[in-house]
mmCIF file of the N, C-alpha and C atoms, coordinates in Angstrom:
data_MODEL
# 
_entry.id   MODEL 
# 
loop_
_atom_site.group_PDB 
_atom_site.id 
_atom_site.type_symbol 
_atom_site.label_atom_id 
_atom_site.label_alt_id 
_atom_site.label_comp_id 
_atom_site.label_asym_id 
_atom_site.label_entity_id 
_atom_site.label_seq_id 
_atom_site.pdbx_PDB_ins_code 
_atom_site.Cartn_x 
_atom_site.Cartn_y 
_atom_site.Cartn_z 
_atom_site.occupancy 
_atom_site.B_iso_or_equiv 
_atom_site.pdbx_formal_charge 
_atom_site.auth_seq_id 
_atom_site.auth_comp_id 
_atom_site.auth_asym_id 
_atom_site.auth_atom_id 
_atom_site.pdbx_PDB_model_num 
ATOM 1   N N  . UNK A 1 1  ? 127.337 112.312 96.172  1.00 0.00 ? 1  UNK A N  1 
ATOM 2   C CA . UNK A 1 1  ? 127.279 112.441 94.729  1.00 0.00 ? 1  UNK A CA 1 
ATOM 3   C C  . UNK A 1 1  ? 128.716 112.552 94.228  1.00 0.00 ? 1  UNK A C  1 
ATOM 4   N N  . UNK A 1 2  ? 129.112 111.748 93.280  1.00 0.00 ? 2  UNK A N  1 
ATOM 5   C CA . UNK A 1 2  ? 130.392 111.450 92.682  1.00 0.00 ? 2  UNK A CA 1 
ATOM 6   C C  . UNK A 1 2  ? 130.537 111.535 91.152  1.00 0.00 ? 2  UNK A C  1 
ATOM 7   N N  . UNK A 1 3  ? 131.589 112.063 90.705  1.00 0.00 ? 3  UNK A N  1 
ATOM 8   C CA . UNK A 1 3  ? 131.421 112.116 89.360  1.00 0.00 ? 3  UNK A CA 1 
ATOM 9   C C  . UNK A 1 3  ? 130.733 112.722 88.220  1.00 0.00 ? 3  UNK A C  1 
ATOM 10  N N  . UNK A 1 4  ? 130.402 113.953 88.166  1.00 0.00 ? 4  UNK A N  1 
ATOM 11  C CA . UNK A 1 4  ? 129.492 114.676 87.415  1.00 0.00 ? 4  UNK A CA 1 
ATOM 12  C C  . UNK A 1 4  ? 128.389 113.939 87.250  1.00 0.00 ? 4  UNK A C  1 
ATOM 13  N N  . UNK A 1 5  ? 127.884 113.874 88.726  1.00 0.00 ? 5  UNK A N  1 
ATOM 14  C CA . UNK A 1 5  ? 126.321 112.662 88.993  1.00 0.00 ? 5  UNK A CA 1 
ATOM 15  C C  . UNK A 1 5  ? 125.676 114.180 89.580  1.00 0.00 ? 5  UNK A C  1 
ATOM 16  N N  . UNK A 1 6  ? 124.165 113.638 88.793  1.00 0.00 ? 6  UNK A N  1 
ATOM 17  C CA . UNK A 1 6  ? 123.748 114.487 90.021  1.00 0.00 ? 6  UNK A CA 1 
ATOM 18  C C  . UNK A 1 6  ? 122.667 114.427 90.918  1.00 0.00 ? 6  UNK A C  1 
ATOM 19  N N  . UNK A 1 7  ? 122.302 114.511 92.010  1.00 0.00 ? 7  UNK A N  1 
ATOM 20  C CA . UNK A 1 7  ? 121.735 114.282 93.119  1.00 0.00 ? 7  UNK A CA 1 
ATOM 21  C C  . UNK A 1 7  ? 120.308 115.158 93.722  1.00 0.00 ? 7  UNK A C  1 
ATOM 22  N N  . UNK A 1 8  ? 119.008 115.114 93.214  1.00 0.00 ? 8  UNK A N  1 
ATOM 23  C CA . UNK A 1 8  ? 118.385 115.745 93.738  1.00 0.00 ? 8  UNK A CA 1 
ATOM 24  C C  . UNK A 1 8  ? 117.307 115.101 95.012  1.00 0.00 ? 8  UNK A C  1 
ATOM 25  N N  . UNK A 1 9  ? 117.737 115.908 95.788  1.00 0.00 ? 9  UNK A N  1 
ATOM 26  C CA . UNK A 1 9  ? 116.856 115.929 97.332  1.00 0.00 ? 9  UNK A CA 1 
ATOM 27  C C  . UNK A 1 9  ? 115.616 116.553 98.068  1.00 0.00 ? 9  UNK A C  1 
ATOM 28  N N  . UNK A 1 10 ? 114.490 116.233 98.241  1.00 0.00 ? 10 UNK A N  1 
ATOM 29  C CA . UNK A 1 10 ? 113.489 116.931 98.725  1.00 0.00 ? 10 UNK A CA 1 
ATOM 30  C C  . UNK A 1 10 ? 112.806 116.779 99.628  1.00 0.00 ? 10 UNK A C  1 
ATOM 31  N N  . UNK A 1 11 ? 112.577 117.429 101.272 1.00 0.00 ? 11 UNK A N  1 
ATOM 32  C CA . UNK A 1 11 ? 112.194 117.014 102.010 1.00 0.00 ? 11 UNK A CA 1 
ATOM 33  C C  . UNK A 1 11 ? 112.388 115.426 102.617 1.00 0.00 ? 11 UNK A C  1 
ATOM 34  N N  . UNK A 1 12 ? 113.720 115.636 102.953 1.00 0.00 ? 12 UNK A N  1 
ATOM 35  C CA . UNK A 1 12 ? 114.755 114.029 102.993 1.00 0.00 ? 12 UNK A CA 1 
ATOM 36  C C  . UNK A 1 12 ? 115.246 114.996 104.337 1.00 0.00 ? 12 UNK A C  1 
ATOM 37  N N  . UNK A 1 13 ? 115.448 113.863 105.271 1.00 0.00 ? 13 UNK A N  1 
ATOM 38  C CA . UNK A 1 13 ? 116.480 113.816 106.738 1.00 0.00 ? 13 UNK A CA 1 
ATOM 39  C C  . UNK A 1 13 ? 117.778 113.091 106.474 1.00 0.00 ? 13 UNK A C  1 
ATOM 40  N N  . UNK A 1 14 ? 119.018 113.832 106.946 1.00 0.00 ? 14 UNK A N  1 
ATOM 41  C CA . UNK A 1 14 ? 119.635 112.828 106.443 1.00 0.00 ? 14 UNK A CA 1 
ATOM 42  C C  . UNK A 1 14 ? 120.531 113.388 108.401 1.00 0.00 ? 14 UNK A C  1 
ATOM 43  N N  . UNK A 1 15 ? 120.441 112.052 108.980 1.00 0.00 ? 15 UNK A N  1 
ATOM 44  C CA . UNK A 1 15 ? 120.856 112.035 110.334 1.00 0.00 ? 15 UNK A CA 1 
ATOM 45  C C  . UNK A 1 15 ? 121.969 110.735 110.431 1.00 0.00 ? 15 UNK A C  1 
ATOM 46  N N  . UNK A 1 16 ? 123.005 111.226 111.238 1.00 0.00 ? 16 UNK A N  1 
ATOM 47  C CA . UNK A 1 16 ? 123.764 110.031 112.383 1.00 0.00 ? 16 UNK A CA 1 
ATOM 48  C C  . UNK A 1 16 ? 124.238 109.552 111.331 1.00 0.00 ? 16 UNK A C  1 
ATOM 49  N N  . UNK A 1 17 ? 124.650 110.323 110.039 1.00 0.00 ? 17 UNK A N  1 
ATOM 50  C CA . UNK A 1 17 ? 125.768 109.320 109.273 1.00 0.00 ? 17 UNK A CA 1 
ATOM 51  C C  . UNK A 1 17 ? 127.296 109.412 109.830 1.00 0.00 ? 17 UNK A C  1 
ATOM 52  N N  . UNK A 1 18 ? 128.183 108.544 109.244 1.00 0.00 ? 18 UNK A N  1 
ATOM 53  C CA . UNK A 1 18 ? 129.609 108.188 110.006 1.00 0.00 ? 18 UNK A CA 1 
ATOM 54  C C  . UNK A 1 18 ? 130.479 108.972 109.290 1.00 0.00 ? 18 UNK A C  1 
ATOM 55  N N  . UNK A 1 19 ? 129.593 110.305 108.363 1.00 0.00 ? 19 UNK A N  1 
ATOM 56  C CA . UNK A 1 19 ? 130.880 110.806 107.314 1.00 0.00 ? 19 UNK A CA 1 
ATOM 57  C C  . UNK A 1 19 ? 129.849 112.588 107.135 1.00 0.00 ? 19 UNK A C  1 
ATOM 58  N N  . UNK A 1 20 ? 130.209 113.023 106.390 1.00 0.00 ? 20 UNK A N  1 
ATOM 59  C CA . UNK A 1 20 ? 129.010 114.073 105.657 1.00 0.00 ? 20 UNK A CA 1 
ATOM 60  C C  . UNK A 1 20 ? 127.723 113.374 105.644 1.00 0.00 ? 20 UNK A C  1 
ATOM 61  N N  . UNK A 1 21 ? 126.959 114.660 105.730 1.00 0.00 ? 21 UNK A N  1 
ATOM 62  C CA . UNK A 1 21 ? 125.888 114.473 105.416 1.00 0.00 ? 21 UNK A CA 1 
ATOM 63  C C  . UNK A 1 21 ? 125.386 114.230 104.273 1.00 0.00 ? 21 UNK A C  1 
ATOM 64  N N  . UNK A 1 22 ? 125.745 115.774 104.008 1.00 0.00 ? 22 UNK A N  1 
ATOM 65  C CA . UNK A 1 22 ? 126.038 115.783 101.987 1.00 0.00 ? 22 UNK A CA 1 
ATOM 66  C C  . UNK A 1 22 ? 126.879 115.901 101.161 1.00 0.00 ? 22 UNK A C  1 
ATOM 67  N N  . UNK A 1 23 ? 127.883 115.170 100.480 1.00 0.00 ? 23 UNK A N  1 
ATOM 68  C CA . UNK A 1 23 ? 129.034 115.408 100.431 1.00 0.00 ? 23 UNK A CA 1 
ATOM 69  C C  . UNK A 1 23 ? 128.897 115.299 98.370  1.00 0.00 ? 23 UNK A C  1 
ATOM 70  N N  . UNK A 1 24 ? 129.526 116.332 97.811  1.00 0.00 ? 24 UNK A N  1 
ATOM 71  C CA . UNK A 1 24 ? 129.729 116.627 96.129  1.00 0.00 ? 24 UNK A CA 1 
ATOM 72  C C  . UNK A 1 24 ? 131.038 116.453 96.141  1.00 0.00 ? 24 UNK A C  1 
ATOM 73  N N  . UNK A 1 25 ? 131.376 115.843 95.069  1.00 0.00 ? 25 UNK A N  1 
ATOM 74  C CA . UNK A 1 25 ? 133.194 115.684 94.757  1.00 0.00 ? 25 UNK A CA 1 
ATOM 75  C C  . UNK A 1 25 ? 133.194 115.278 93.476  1.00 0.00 ? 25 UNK A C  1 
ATOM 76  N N  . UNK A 1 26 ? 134.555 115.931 92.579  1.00 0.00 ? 26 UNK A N  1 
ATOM 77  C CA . UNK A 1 26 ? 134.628 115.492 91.403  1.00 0.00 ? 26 UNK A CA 1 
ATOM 78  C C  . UNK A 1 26 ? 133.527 115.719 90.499  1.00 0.00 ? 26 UNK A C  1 
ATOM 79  N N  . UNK A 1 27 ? 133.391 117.321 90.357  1.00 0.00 ? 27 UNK A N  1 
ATOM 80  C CA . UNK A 1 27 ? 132.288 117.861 89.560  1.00 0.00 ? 27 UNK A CA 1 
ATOM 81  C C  . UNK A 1 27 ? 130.967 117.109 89.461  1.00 0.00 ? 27 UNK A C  1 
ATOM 82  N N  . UNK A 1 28 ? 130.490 116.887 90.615  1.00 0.00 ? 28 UNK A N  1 
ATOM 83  C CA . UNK A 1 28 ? 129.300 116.458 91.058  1.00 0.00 ? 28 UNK A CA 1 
ATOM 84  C C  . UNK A 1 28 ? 128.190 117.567 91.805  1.00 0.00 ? 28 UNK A C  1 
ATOM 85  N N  . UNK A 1 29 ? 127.286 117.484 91.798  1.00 0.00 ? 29 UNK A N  1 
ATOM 86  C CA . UNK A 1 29 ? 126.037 118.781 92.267  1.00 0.00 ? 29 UNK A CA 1 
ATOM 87  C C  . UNK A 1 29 ? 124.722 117.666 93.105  1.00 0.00 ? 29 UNK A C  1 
ATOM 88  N N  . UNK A 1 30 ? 124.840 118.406 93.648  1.00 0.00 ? 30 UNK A N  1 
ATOM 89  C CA . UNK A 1 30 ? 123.204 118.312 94.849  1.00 0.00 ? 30 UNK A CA 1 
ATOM 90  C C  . UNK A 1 30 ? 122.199 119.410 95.133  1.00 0.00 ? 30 UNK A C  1 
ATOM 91  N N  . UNK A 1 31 ? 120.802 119.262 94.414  1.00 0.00 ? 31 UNK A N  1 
ATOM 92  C CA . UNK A 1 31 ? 120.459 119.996 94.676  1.00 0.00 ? 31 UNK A CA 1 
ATOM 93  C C  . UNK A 1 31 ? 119.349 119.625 95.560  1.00 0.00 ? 31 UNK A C  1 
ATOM 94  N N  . UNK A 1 32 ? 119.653 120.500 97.068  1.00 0.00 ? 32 UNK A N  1 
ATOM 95  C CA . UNK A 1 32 ? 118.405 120.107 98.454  1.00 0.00 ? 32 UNK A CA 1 
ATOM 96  C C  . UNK A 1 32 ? 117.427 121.161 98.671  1.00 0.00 ? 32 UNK A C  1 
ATOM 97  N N  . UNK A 1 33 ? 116.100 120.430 98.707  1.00 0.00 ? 33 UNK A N  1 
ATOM 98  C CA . UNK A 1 33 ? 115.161 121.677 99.255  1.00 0.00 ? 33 UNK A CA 1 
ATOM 99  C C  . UNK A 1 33 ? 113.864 121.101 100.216 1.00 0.00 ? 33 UNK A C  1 
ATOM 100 N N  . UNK A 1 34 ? 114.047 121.819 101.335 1.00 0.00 ? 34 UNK A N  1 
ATOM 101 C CA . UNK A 1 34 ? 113.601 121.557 102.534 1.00 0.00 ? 34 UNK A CA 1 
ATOM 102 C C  . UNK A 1 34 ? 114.018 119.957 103.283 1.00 0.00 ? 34 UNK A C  1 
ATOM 103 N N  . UNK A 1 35 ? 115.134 120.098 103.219 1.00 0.00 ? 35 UNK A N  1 
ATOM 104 C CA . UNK A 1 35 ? 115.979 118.834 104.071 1.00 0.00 ? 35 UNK A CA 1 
ATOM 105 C C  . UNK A 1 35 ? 116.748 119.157 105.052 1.00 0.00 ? 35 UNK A C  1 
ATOM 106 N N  . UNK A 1 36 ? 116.834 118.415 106.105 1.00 0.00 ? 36 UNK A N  1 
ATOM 107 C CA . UNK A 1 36 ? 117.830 118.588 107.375 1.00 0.00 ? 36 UNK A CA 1 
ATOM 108 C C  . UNK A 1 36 ? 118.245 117.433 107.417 1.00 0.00 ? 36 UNK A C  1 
ATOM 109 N N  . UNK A 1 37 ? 119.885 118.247 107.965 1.00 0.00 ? 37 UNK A N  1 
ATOM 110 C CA . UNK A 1 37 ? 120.690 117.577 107.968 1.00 0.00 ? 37 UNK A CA 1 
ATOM 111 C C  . UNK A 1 37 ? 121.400 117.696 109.206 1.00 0.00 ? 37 UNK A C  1 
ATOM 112 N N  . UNK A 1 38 ? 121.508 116.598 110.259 1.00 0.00 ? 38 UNK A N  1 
ATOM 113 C CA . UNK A 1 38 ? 121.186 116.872 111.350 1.00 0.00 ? 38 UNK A CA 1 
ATOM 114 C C  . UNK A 1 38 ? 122.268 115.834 111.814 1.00 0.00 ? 38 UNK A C  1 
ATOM 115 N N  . UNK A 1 39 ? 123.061 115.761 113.078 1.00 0.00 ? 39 UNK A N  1 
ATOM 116 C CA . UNK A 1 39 ? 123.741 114.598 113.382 1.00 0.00 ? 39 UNK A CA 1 
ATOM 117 C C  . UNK A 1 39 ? 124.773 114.199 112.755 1.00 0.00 ? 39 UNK A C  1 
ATOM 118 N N  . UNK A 1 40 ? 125.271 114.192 111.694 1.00 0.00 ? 40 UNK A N  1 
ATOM 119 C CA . UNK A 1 40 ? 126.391 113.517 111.189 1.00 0.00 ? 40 UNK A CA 1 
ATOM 120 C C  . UNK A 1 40 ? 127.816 113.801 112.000 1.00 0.00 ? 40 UNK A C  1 
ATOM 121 N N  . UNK A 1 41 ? 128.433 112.830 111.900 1.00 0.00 ? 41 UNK A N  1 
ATOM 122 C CA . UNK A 1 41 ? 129.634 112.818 112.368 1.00 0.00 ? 41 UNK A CA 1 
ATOM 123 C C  . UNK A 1 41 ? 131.018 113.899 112.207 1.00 0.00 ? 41 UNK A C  1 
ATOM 124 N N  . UNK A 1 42 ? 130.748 114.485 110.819 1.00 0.00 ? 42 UNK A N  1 
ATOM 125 C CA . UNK A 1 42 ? 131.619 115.204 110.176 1.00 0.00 ? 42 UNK A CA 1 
ATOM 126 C C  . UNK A 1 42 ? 131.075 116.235 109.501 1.00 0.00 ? 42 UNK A C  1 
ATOM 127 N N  . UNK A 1 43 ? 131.259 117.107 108.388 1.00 0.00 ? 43 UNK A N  1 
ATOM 128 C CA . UNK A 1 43 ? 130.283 118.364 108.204 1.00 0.00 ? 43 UNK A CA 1 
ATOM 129 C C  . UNK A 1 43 ? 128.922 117.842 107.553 1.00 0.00 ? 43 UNK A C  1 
ATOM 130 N N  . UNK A 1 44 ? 128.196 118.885 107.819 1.00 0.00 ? 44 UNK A N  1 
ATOM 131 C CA . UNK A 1 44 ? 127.076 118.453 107.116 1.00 0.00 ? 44 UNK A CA 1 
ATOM 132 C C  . UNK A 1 44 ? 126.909 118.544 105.909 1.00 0.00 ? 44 UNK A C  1 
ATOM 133 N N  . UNK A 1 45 ? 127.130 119.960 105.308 1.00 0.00 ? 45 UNK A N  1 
ATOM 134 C CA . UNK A 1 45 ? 127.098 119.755 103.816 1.00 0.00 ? 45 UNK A CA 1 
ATOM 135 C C  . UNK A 1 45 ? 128.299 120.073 103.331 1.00 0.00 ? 45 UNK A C  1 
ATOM 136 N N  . UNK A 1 46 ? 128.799 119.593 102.518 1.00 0.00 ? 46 UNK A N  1 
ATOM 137 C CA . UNK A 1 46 ? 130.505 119.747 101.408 1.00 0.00 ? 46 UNK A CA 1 
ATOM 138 C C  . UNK A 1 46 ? 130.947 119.677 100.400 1.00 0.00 ? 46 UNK A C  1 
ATOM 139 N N  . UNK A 1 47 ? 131.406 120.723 99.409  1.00 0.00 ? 47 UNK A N  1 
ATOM 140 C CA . UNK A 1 47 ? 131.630 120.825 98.155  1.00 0.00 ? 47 UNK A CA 1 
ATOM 141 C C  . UNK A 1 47 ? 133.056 120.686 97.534  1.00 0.00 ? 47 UNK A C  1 
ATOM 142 N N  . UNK A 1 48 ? 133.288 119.525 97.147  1.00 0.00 ? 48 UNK A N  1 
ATOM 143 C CA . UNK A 1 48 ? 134.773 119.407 96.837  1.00 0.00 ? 48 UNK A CA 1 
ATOM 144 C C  . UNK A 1 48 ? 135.133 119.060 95.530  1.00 0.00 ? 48 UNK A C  1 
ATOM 145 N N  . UNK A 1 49 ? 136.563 119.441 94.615  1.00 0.00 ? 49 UNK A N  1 
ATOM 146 C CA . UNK A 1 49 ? 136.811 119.220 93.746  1.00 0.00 ? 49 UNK A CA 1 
ATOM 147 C C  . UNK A 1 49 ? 135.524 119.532 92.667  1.00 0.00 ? 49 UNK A C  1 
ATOM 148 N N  . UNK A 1 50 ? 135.424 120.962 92.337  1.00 0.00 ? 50 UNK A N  1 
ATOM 149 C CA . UNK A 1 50 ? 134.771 121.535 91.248  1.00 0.00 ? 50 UNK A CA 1 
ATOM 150 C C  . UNK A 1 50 ? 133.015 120.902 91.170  1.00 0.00 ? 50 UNK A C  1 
ATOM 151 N N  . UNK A 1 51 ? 132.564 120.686 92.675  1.00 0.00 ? 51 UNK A N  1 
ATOM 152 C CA . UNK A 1 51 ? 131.184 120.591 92.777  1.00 0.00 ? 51 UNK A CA 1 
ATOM 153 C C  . UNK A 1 51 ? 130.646 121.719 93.539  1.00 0.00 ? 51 UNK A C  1 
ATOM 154 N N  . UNK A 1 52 ? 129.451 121.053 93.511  1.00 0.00 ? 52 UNK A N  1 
ATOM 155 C CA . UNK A 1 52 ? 128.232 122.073 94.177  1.00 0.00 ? 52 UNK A CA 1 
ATOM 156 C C  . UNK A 1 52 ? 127.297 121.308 94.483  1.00 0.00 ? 52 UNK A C  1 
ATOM 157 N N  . UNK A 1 53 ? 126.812 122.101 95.978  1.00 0.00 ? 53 UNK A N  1 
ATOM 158 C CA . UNK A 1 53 ? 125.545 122.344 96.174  1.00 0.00 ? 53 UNK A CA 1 
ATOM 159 C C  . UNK A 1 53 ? 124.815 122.993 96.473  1.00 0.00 ? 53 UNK A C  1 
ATOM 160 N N  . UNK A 1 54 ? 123.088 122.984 95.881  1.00 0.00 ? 54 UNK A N  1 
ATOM 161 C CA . UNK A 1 54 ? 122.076 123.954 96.184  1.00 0.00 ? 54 UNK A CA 1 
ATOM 162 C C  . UNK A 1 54 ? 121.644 123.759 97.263  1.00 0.00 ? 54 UNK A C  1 
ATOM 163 N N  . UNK A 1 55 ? 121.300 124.093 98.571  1.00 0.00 ? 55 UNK A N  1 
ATOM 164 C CA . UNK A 1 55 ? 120.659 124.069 99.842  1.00 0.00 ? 55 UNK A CA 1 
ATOM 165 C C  . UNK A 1 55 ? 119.532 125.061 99.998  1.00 0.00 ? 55 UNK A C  1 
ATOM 166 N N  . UNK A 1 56 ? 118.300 124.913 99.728  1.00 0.00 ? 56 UNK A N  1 
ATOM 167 C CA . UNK A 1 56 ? 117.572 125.207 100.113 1.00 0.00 ? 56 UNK A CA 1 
ATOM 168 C C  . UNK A 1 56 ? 116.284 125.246 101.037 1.00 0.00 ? 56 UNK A C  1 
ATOM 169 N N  . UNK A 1 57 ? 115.733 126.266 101.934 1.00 0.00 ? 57 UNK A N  1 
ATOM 170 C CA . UNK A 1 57 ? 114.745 125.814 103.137 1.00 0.00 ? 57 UNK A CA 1 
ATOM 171 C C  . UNK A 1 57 ? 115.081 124.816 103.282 1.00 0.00 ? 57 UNK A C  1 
ATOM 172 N N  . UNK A 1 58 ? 115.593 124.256 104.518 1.00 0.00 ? 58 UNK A N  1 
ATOM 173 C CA . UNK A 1 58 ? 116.170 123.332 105.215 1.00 0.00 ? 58 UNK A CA 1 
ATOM 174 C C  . UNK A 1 58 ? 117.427 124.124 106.533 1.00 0.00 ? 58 UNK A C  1 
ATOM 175 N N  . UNK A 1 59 ? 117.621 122.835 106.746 1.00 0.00 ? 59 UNK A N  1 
ATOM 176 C CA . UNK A 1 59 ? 118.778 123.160 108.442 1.00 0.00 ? 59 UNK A CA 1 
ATOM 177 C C  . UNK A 1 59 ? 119.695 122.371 107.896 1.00 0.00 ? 59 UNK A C  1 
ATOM 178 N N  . UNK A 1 60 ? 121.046 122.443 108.738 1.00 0.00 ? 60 UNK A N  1 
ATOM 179 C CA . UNK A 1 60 ? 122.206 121.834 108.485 1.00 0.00 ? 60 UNK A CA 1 
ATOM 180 C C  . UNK A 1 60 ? 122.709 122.023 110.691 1.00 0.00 ? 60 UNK A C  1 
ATOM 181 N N  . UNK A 1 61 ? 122.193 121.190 111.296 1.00 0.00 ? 61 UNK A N  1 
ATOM 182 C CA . UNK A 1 61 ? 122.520 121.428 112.642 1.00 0.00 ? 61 UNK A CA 1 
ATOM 183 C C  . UNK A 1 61 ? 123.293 120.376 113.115 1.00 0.00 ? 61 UNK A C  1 
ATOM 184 N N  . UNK A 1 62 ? 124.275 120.833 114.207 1.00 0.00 ? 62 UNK A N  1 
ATOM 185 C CA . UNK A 1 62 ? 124.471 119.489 115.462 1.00 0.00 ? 62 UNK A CA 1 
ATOM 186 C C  . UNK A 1 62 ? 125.275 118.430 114.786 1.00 0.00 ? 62 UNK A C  1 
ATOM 187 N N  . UNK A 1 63 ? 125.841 119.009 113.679 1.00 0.00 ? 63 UNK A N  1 
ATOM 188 C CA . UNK A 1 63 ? 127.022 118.130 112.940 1.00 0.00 ? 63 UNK A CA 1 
ATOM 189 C C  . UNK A 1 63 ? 128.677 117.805 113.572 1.00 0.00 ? 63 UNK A C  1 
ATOM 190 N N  . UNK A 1 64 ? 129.743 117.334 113.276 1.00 0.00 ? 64 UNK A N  1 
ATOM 191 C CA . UNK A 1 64 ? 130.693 117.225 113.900 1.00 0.00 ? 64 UNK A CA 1 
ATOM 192 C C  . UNK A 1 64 ? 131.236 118.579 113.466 1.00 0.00 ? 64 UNK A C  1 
ATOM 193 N N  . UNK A 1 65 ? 131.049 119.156 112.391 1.00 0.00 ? 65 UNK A N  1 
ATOM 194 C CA . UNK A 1 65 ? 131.771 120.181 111.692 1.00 0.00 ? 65 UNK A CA 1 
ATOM 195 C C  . UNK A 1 65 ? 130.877 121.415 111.292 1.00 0.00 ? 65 UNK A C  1 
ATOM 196 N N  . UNK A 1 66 ? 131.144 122.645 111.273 1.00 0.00 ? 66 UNK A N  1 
ATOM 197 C CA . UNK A 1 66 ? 130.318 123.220 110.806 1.00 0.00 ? 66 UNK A CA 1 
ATOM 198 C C  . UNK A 1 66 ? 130.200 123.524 109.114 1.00 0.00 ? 66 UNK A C  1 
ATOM 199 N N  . UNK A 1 67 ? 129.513 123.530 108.195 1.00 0.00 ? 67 UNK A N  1 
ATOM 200 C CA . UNK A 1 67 ? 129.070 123.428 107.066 1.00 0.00 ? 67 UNK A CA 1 
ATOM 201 C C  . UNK A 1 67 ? 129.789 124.800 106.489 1.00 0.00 ? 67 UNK A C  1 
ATOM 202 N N  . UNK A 1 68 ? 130.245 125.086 105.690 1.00 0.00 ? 68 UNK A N  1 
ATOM 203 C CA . UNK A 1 68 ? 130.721 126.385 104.833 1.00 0.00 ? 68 UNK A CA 1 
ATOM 204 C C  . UNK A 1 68 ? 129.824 127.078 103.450 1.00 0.00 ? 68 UNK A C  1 
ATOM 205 N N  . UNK A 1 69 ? 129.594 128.508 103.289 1.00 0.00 ? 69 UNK A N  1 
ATOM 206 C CA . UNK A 1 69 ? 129.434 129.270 104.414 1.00 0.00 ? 69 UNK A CA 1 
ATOM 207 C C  . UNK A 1 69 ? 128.579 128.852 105.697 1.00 0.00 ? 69 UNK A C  1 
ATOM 208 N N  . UNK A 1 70 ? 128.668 129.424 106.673 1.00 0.00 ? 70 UNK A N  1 
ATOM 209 C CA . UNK A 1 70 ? 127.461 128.995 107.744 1.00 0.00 ? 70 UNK A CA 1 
ATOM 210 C C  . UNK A 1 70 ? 126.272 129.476 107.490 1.00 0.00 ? 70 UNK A C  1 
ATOM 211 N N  . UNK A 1 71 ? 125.285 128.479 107.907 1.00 0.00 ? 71 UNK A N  1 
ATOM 212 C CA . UNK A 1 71 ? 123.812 128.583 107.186 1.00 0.00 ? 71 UNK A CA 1 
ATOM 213 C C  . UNK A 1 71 ? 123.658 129.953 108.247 1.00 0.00 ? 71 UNK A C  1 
ATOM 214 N N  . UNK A 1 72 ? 123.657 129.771 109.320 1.00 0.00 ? 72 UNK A N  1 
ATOM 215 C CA . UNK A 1 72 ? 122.911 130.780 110.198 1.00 0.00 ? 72 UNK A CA 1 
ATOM 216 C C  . UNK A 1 72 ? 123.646 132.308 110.069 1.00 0.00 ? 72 UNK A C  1 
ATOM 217 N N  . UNK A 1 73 ? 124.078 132.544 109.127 1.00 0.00 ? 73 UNK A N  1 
ATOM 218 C CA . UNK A 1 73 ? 124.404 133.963 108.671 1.00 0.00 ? 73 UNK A CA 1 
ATOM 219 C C  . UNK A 1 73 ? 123.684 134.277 107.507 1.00 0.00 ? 73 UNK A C  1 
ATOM 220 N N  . UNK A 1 74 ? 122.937 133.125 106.996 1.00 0.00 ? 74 UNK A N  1 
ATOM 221 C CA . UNK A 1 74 ? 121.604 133.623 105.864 1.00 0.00 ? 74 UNK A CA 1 
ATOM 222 C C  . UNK A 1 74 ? 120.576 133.196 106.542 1.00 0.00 ? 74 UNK A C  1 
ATOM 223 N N  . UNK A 1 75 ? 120.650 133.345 108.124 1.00 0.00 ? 75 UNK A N  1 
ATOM 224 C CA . UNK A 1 75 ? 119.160 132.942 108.600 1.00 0.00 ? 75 UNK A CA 1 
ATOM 225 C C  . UNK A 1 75 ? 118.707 131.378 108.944 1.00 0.00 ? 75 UNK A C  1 
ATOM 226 N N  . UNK A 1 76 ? 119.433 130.397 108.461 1.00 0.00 ? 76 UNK A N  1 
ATOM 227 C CA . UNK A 1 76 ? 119.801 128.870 108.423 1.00 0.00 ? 76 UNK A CA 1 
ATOM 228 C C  . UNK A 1 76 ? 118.300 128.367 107.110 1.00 0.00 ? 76 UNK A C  1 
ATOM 229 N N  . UNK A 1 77 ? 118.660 129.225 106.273 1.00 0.00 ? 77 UNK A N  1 
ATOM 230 C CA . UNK A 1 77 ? 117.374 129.092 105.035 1.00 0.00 ? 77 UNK A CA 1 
ATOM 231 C C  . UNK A 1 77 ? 117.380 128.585 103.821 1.00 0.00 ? 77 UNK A C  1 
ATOM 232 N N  . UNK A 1 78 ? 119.649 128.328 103.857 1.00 0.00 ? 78 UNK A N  1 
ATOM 233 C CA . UNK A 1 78 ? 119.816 127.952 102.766 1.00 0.00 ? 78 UNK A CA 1 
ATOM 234 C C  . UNK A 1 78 ? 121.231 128.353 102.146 1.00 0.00 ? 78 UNK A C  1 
ATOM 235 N N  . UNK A 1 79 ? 121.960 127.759 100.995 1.00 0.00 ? 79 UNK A N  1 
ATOM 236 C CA . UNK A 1 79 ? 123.186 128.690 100.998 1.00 0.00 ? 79 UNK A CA 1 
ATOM 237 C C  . UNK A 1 79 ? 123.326 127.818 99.349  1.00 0.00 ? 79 UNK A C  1 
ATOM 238 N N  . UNK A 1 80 ? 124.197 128.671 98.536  1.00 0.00 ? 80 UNK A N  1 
ATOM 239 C CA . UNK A 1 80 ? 125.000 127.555 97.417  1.00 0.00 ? 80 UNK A CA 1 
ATOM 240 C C  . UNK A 1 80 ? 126.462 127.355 98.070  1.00 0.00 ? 80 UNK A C  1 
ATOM 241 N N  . UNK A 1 81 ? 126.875 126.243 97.960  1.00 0.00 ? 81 UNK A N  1 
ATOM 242 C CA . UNK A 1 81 ? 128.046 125.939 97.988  1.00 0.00 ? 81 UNK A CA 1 
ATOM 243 C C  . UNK A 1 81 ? 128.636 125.418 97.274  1.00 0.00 ? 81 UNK A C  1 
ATOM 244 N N  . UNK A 1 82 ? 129.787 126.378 96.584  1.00 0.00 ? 82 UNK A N  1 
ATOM 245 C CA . UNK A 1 82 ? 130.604 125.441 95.041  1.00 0.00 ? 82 UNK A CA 1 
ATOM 246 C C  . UNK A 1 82 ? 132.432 125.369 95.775  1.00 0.00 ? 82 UNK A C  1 
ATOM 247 N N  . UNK A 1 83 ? 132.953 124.306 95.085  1.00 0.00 ? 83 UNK A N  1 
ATOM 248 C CA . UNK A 1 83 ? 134.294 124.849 95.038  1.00 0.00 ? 83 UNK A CA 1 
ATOM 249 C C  . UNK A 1 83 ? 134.742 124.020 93.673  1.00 0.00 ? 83 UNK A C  1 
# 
């Protein structure tokens, strides 16, 4: 999601991509609920340049990177991530 776009996800896999899984940039938002994100090459979920995302019920596993904050310190149930 690019550009103050915004992106909603529900019960979606998102595996074995060559970059993020979920990636917000340039005041852009995603909001996920009950999706895994599994496999990607690089982090799974990522909030850059004045975005966000909602992660909810869902996983973020087995990525190249680990996701910020880490899901599995809220249980792997979910997290917001803004920057």
């Amino acid at each position: 999601s690019r550009e103050q776009a915004t992106v909603r996800a529900n019960g979606c896999t998102v595996n074995n991509c060559a970059k993020e899984g979920i990636r917000a940039e340039l005041a852009a938002s995603v909001l996920a609920r009950n999706s895994f994100i599994t496999n990607n090459a690089k982090i799974g979920v990522r909030a850059t340049s004045t975005s966000f995302v909602d992660f909810r019920d869902g996983s973020s596993t087995g990525n190249g990177s680990i996701s910020a904050p880490v899901f599995n310190t809220m249980g792997n149930n979910g997290a917001y991530i803004s920057n």
